[in-house]
PDB file of N, CA, C and O in Angstrom:
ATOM      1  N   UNK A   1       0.835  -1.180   0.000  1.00  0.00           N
ATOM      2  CA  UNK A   1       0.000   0.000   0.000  1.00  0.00           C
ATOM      3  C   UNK A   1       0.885   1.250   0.000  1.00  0.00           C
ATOM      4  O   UNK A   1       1.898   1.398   0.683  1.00  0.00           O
ATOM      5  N   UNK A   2       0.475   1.934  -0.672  1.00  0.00           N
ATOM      6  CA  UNK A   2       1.764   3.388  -0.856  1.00  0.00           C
ATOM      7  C   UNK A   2       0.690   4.356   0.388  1.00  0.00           C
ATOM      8  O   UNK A   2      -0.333   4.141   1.039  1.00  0.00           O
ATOM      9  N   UNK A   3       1.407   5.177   0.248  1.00  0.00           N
ATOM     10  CA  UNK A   3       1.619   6.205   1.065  1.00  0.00           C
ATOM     11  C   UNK A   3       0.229   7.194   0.899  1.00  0.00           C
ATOM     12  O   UNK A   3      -0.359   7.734   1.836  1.00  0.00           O
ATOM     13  N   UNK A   4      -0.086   7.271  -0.355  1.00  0.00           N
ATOM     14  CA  UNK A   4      -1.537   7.850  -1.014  1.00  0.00           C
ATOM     15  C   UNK A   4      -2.896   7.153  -0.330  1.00  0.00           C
ATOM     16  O   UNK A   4      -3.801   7.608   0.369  1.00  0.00           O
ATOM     17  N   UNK A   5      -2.646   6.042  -0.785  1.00  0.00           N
ATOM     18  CA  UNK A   5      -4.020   4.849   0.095  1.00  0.00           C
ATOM     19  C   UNK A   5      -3.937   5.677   1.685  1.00  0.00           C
ATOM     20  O   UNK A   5      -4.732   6.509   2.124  1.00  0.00           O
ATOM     21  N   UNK A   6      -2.948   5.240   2.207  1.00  0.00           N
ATOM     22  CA  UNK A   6      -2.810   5.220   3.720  1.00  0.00           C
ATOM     23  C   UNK A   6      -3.403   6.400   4.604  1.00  0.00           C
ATOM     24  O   UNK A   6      -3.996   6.338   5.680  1.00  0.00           O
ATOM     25  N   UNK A   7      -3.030   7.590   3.752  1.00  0.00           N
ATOM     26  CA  UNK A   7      -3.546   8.390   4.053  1.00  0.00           C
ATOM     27  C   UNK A   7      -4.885   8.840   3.541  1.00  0.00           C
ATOM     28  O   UNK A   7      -5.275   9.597   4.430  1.00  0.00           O
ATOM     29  N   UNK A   8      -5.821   8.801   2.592  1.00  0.00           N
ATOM     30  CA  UNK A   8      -7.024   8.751   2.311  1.00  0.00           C
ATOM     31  C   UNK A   8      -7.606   7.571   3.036  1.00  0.00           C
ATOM     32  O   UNK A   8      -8.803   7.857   3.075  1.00  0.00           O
ATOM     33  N   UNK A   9      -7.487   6.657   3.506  1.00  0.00           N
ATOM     34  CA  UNK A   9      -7.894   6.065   5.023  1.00  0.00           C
ATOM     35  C   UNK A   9      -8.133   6.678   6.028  1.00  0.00           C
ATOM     36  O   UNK A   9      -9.257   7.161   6.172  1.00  0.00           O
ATOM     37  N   UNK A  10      -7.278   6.813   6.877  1.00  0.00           N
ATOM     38  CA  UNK A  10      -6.829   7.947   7.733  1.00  0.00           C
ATOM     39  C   UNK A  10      -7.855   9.319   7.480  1.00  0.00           C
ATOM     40  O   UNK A  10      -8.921   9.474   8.076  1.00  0.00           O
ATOM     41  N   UNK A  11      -7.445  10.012   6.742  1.00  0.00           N
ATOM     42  CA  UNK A  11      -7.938  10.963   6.322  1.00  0.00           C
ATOM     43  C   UNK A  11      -9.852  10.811   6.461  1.00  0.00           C
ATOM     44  O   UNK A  11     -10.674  11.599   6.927  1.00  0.00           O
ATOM     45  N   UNK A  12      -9.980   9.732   5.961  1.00  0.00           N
ATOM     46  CA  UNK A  12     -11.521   9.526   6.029  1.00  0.00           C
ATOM     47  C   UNK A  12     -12.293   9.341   7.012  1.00  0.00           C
ATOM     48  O   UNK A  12     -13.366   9.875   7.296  1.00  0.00           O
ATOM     49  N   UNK A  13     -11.554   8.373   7.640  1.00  0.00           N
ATOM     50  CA  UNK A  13     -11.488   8.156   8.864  1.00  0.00           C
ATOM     51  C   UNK A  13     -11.897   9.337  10.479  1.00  0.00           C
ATOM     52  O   UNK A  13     -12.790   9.499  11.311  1.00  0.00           O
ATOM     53  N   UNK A  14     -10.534   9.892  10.104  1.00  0.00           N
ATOM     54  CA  UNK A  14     -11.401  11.040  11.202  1.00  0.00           C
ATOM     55  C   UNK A  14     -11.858  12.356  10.595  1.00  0.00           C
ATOM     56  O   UNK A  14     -11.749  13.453  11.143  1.00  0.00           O
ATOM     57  N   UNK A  15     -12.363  12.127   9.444  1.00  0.00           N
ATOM     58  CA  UNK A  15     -13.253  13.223   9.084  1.00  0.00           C
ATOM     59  C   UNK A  15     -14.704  12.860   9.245  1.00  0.00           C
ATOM     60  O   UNK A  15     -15.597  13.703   9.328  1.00  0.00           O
ATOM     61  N   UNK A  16     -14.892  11.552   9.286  1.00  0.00           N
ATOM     62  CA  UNK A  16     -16.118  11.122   9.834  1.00  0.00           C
ATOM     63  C   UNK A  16     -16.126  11.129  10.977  1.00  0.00           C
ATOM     64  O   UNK A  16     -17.004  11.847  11.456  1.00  0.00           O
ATOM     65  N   UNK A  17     -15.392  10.527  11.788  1.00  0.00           N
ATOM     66  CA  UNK A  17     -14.842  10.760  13.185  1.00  0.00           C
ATOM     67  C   UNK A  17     -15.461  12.236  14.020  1.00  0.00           C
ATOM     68  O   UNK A  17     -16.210  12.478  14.966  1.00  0.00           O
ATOM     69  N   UNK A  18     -14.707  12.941  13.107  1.00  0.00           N
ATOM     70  CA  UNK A  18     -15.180  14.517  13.390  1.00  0.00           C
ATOM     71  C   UNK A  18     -16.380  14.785  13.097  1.00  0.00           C
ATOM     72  O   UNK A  18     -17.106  15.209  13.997  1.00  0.00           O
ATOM     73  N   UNK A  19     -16.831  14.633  11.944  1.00  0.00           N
ATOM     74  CA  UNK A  19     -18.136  14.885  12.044  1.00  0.00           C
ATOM     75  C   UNK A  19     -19.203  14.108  13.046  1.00  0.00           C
ATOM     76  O   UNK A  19     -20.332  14.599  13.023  1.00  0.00           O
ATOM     77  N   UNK A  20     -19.022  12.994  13.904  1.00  0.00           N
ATOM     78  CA  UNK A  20     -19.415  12.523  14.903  1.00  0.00           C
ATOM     79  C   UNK A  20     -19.296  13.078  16.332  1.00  0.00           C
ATOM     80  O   UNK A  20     -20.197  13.477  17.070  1.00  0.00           O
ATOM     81  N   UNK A  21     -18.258  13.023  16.502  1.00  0.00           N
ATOM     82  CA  UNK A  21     -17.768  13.695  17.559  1.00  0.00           C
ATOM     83  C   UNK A  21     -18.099  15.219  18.173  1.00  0.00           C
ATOM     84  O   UNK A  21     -18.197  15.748  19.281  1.00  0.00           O
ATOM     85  N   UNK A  22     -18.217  15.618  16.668  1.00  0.00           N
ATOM     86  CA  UNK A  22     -19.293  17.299  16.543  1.00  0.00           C
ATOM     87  C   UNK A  22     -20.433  16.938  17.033  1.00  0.00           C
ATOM     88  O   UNK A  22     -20.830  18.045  17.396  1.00  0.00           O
ATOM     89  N   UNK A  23     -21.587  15.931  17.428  1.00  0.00           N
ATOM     90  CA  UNK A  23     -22.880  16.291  17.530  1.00  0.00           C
ATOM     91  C   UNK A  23     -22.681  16.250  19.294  1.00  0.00           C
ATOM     92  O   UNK A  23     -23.642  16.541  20.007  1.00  0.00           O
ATOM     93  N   UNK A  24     -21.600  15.937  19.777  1.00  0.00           N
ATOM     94  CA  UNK A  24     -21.683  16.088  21.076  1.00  0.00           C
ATOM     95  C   UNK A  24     -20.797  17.518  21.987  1.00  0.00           C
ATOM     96  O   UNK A  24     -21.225  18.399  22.733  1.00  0.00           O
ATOM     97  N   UNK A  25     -18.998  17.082  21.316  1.00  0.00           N
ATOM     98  CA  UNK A  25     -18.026  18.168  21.630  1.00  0.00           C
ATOM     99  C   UNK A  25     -17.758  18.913  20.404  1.00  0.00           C
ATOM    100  O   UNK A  25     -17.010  18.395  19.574  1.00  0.00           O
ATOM    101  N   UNK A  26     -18.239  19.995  20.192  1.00  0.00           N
ATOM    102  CA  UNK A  26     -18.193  20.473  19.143  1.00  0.00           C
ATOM    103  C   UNK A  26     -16.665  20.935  18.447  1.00  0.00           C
ATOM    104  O   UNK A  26     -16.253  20.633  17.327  1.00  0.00           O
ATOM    105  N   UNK A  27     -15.994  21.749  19.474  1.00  0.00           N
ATOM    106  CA  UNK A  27     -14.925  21.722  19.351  1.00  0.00           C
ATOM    107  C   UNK A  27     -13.807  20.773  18.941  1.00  0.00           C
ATOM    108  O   UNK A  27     -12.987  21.012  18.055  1.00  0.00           O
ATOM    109  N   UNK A  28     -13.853  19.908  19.522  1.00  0.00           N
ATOM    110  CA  UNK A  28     -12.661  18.453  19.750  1.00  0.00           C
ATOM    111  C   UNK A  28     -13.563  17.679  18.130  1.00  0.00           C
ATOM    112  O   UNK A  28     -12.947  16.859  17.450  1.00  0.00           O
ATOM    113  N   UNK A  29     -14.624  17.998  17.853  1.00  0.00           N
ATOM    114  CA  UNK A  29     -15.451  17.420  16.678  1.00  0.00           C
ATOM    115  C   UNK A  29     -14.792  17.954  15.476  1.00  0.00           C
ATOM    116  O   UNK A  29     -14.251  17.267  14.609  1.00  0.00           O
ATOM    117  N   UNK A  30     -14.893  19.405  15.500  1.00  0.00           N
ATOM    118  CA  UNK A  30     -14.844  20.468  14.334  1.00  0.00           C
ATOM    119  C   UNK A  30     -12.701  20.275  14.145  1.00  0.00           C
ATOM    120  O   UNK A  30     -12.049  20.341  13.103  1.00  0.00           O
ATOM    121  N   UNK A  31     -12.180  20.040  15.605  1.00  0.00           N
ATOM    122  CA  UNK A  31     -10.590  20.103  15.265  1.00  0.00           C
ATOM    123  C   UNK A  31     -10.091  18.581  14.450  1.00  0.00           C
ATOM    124  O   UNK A  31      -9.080  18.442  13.761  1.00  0.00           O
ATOM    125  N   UNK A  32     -11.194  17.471  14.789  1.00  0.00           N
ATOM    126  CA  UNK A  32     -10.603  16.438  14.334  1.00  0.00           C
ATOM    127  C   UNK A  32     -10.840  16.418  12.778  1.00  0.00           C
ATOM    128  O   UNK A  32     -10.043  16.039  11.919  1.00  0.00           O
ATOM    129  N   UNK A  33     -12.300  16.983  12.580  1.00  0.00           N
ATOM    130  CA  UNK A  33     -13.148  16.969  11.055  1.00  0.00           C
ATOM    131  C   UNK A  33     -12.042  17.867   9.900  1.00  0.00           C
ATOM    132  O   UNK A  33     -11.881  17.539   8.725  1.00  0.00           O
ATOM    133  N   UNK A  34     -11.513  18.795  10.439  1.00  0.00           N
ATOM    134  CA  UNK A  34     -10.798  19.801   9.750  1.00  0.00           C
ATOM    135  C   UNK A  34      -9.340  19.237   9.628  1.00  0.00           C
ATOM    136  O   UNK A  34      -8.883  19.408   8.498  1.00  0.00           O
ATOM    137  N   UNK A  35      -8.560  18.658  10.435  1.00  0.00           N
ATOM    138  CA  UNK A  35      -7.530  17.926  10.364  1.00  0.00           C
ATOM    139  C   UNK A  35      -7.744  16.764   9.554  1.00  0.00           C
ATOM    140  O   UNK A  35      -6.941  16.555   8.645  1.00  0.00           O
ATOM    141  N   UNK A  36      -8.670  16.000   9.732  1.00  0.00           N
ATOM    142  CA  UNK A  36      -9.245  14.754   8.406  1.00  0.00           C
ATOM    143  C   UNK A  36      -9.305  14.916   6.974  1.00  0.00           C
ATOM    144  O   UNK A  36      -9.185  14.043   6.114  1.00  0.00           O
ATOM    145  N   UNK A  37      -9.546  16.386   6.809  1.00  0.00           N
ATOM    146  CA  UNK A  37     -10.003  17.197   5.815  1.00  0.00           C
ATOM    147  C   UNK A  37      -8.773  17.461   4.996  1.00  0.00           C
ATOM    148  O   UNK A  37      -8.697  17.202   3.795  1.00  0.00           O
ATOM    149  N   UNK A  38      -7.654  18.081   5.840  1.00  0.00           N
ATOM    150  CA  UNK A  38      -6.165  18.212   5.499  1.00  0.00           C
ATOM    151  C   UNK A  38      -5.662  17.023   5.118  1.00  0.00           C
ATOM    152  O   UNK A  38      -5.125  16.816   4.029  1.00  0.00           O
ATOM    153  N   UNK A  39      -5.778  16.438   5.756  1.00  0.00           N
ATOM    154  CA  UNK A  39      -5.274  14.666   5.541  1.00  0.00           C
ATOM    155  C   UNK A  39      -5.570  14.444   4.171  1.00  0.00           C
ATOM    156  O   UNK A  39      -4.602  14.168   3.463  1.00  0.00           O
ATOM    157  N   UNK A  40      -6.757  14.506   3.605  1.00  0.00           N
ATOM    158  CA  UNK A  40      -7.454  14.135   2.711  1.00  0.00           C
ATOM    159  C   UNK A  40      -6.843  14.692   1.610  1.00  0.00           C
ATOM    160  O   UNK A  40      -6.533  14.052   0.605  1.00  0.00           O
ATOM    161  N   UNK A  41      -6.607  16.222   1.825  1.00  0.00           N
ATOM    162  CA  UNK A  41      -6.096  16.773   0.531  1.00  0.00           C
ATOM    163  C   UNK A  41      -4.435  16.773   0.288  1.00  0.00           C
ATOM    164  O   UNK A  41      -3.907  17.406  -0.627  1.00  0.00           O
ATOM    165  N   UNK A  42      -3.588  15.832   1.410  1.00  0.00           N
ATOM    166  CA  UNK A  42      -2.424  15.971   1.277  1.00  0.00           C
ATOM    167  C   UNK A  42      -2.196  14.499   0.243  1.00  0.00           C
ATOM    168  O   UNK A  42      -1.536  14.213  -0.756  1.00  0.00           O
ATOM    169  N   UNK A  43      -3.321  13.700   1.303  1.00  0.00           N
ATOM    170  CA  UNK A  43      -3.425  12.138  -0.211  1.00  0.00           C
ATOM    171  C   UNK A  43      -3.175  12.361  -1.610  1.00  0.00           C
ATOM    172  O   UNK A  43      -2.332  11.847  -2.345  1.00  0.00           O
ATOM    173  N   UNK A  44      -4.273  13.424  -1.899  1.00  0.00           N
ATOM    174  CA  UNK A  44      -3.857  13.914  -3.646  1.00  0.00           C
ATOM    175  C   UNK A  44      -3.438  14.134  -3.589  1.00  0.00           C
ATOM    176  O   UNK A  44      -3.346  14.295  -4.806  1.00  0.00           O
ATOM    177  N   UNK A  45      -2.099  14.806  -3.041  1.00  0.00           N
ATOM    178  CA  UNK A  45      -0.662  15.217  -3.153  1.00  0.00           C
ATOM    179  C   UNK A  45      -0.322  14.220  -4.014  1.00  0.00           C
ATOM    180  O   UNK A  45      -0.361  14.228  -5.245  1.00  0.00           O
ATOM    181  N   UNK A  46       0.053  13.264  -3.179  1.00  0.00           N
ATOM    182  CA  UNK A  46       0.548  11.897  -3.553  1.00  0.00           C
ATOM    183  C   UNK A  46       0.282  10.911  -4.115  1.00  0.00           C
ATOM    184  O   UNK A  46       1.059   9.983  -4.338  1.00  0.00           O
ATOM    185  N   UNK A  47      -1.569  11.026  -4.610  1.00  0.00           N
ATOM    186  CA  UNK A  47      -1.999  10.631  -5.800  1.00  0.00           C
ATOM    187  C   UNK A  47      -1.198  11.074  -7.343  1.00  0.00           C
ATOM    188  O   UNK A  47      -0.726  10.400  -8.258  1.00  0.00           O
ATOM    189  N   UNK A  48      -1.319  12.512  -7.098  1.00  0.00           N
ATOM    190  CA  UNK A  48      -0.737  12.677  -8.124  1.00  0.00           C
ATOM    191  C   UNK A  48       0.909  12.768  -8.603  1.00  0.00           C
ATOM    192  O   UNK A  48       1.307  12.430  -9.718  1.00  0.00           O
ATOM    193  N   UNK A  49       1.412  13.081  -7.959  1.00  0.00           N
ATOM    194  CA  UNK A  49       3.023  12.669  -7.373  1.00  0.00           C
ATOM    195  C   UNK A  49       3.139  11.355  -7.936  1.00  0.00           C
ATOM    196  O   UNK A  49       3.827  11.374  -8.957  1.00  0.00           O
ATOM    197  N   UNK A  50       2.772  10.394  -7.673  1.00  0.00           N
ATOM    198  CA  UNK A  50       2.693   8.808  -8.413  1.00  0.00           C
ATOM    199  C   UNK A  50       2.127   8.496  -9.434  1.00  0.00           C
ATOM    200  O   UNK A  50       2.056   7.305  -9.735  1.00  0.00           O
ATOM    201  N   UNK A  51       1.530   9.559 -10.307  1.00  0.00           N
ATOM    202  CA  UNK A  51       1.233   9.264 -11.085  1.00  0.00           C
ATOM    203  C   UNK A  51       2.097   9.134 -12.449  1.00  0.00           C
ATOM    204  O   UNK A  51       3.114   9.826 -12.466  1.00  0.00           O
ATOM    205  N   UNK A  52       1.788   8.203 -13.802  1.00  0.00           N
ATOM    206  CA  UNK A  52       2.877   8.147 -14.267  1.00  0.00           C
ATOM    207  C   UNK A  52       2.893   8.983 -15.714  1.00  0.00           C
ATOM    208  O   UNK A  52       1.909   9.299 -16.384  1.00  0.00           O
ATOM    209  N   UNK A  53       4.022   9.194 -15.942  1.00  0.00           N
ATOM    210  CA  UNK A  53       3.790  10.418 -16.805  1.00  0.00           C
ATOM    211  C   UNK A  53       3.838   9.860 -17.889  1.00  0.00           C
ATOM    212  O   UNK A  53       3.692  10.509 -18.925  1.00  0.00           O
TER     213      UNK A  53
END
């Protein structure tokens, strides 16, 4: 598994996470959802980084 997968896991992961976690601590919800979010868009980094030319 490269490095792209791993993190769009992750990434998905606690962005749902966060959005869960929001219906109770909103805060600790909204910091995990937004960090998931980052995660997510650093994956396409490295989606495309591997991609072959």
């Amino acid at each position: 598994m490269n490095i792209g997968r791993i993190l769009l896991i992750i990434g998905l992961l606690m962005f749902l996470a966060g959005i869960y976690i929001s219906s109770n601590w909103t805060v600790l919800g909204s910091i995990i959802g937004i960090t998931g979010g980052l995660v997510l868009g650093l994956s396409t980094f490295y989606f495309i980084k591997s991609r072959p030319k």
